[in-house]
C-alpha positions in Angstrom: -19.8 -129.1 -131.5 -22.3 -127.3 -133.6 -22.8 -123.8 -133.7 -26.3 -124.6 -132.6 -25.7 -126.4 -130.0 -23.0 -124.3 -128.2 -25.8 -121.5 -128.3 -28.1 -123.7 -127.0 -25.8 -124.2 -123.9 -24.4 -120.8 -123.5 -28.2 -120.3 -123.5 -29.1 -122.3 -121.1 -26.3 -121.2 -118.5 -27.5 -117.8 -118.6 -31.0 -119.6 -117.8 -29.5 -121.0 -114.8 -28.3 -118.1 -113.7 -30.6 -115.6 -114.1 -34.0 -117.8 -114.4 -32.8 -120.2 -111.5 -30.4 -118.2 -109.6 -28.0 -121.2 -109.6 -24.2 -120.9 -109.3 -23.0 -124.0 -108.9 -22.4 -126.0 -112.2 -23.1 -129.4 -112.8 -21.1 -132.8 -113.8 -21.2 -135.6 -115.6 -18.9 -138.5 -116.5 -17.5 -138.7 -119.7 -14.7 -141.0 -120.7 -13.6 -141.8 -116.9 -13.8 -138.6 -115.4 -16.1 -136.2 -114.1 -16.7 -132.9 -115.9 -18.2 -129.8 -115.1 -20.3 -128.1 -117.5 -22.4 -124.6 -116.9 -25.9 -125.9 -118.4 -25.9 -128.5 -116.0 -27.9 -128.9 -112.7 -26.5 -129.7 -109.4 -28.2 -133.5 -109.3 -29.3 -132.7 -106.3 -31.1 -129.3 -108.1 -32.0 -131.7 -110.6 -35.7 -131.1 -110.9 -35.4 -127.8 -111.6 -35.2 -128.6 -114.9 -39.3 -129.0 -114.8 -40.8 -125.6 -114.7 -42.0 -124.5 -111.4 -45.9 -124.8 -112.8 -46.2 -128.5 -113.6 -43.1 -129.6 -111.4 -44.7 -131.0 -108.7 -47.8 -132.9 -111.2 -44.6 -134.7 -113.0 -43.4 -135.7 -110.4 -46.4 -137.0 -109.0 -47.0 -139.0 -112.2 -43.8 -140.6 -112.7 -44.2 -141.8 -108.9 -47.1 -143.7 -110.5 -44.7 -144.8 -113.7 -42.0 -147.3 -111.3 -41.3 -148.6 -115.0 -40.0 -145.2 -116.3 -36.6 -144.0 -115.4 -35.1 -140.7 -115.9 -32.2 -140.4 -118.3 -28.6 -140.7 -116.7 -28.5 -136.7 -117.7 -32.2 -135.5 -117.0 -29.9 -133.0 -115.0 -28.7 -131.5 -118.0 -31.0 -128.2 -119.1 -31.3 -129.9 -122.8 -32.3 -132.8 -121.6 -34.9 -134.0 -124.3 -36.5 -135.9 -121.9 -37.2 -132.8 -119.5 -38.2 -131.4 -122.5 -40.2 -133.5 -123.7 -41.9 -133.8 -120.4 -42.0 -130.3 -120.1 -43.9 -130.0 -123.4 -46.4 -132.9 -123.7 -46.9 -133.3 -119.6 -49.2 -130.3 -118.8 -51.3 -130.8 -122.2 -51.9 -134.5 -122.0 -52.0 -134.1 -118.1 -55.0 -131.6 -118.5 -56.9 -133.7 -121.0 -56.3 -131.0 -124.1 -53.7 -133.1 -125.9 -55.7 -132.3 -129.1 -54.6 -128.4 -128.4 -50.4 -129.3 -128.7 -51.1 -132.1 -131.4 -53.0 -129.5 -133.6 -49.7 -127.3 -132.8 -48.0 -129.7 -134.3 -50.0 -130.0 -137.7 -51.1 -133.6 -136.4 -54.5 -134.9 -135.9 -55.9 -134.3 -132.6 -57.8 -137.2 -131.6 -56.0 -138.2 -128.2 -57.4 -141.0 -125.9 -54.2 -142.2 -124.2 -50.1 -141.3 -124.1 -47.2 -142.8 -122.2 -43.4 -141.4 -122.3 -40.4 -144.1 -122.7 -42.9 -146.1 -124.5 -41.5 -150.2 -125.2 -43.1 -151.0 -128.3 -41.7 -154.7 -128.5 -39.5 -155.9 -125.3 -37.5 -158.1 -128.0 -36.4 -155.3 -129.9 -36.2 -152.4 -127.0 -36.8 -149.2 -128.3 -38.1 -146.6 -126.4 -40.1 -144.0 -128.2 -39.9 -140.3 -126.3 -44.2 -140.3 -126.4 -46.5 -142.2 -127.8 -50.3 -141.5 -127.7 -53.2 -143.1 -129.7 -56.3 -142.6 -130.7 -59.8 -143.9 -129.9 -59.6 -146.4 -132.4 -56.4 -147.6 -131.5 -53.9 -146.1 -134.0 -50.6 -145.2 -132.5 -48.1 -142.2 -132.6 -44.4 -142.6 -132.1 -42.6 -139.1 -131.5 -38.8 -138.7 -131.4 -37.7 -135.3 -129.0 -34.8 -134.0 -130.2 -32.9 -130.9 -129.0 -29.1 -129.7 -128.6 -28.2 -133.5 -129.8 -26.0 -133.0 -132.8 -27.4 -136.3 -134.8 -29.5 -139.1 -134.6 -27.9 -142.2 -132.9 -26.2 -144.5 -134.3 -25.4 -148.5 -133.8 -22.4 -150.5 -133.8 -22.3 -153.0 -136.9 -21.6 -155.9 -134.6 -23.3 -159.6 -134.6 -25.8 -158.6 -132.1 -27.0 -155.5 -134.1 -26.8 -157.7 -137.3 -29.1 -160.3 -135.7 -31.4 -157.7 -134.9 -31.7 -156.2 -138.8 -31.8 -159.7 -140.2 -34.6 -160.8 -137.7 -36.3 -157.9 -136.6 -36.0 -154.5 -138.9 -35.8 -155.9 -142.5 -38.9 -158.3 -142.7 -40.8 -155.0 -141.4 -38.7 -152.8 -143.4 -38.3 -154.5 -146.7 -40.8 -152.5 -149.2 -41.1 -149.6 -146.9 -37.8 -147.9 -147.3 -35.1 -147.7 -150.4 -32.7 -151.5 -150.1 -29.6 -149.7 -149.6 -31.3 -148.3 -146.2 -31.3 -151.8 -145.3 -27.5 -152.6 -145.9 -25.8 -152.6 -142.6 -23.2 -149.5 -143.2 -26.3 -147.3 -144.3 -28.6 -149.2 -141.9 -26.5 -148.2 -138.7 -25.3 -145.4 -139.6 -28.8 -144.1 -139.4 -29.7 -146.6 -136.2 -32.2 -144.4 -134.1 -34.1 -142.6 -137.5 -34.5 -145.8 -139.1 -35.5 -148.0 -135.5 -38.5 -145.0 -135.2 -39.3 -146.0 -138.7 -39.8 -149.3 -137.8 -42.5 -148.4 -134.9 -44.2 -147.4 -137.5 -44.3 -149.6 -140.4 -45.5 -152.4 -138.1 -48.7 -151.3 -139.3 -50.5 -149.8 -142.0 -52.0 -147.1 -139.9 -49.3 -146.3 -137.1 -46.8 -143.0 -137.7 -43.9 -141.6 -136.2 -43.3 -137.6 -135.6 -39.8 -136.0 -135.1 -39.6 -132.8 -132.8 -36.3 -131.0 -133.2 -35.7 -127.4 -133.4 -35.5 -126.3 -136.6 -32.1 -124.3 -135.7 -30.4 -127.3 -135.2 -29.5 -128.0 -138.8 -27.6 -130.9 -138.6 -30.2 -133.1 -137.3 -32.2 -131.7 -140.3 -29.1 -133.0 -142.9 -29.5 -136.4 -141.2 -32.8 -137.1 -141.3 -33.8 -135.6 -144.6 -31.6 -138.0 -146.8 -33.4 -140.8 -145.2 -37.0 -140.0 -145.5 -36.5 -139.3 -149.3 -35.5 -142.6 -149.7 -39.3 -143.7 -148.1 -42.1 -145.6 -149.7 -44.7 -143.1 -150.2 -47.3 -144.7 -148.0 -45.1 -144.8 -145.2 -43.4 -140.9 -146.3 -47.1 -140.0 -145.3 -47.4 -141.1 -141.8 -43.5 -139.4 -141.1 -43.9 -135.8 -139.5 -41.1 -133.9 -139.1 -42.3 -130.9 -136.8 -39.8 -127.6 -135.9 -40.0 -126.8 -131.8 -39.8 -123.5 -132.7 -42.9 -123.4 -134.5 -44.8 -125.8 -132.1 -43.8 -123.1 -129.6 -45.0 -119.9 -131.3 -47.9 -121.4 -132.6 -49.2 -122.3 -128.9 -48.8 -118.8 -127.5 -50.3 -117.4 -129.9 -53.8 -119.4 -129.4 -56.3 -116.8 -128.2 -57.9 -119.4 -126.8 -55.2 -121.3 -124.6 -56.1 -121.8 -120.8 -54.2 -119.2 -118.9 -51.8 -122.0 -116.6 -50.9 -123.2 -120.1 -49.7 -120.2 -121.4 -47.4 -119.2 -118.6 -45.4 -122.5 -119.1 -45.7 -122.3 -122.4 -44.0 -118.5 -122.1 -41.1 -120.1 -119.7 -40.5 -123.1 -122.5 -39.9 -120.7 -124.8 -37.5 -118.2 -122.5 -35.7 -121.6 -121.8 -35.9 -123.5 -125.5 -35.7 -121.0 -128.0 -32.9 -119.1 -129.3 -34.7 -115.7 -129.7 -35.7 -112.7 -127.8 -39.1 -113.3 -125.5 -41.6 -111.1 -127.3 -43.4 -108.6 -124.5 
């Protein structure tokens, strides 16, 4: 395990603890048998991993959403899907999603979002969010957070299938040829698949949000985007959750319901003192 990771969830049991006032651990299965873990929820406490401000609005949405599921550990406190919800939910929800994609040194012409996007049934990725503009242009965003690299993929016949029919016809041109051989190819499975989203178009990008502590996800990606055309290197953000964060409280001119989750994202995210 990383050192940034086991931070991250020494963190986030002293969050439970003292934020929550939760005792009781959590568990999930892993390899046949159920483990206990301090960073995780209860599932029946499970929704406390939405802050108390915009807990009851999420939930109310994804009642509305039969055709998003939660993640098998949304009860886990880094969950990047809580996150994620956490984060985009209350800005999009309130109609200022220009306010958090500014944040994020993106444009901020917002007319519509979606989490656990399905870009192309055939093909089956999920993208964390993706919003577009007015005009139609899309945004694909990848939510990282304790995860200690980006997935990979199995170089089996079905997988193989799926480059030769679906990822190199798009891909060819776009990224460097050995990207496209399958050791490199699936090695780097969920960076390259987000890629994809993408380069369907000539107007479409993809953003990555992962803390900029968690260096290993950094080592990953980097390698990979070097090896981009440049066209398509300039619709790839790679944006630090850290700096997201910061940058959002210190907006003088951010609703006050906004700030105060933004202040308990950051006591529950970040790796650093809360600032009085």
């Amino acid at each position: 395990m990383s050192t940034y990771s086991a931070q991250m969830k020494r963190h986030l049991e002293t969050y439970k603890l003292e934020r929550l006032g939760i005792q009781e651990s959590g568990t999930f299965l892993f390899r046949g048998r159920r483990v206990t873990r301090g960073h995780i929820l209860p599932q029946a406490l499970a929704w406390l991993n939405i802050v108390e401000p915009i807990r009851r609005e999420v939930q109310t949405y994804l009642r509305s959403q039969p055709q998003m599921e939660l993640h098998e550990y949304f009860h886990h406190l880094n969950s990047s899907q809580a996150f994620a919800l956490n984060l985009f939910f209350p800005f999009f929800e309130a109609g200022v999603g220009e306010v958090l994609l500014r944040a994020m040194g993106l444009s901020g012409d917002c007319a519509g979002w979606e989490f656990e996007h399905i870009a192309d049934s055939r093909e089956g990725t999920n993208a964390d969010v993706r919003w577009h503009t007015a005009t139609g242009v899309q945004t694909y965003c990848e939510v990282k957070l304790t995860e200690q690299k980006f997935g990979s993929a199995q170089d089996d016949a079905r997988h193989r299938t799926k480059l030769t029919e679906i990822y190199r016809p798009v891909l060819e041109g776009v990224v460097a040829p050995e990207l496209l051989e399958p050791a490199e190819f699936f090695a780097n499975y969920q960076i390259l698949r987000n890629i994809w989203l993408a380069a369907r178009s000539e107007s479409d990008s993809v953003v990555f949000l992962l803390p900029k502590a968690n260096n290993g996800l950094w080592a990953q990606l980097d390698p990979v985007l070097s090896r981009l055309s440049r066209p398509m290197a300039q619709r790839v953000s790679v944006v630090a959750v850290e700096e997201v964060l910061d940058t959002l409280i210190q907006s003088e001119r951010m609703p006050a319901r906004l700030t105060a989750v933004l202040w308990l994202l950051r006591e529950k995210y970040l790796l650093v003192p809360t600032q009085e």
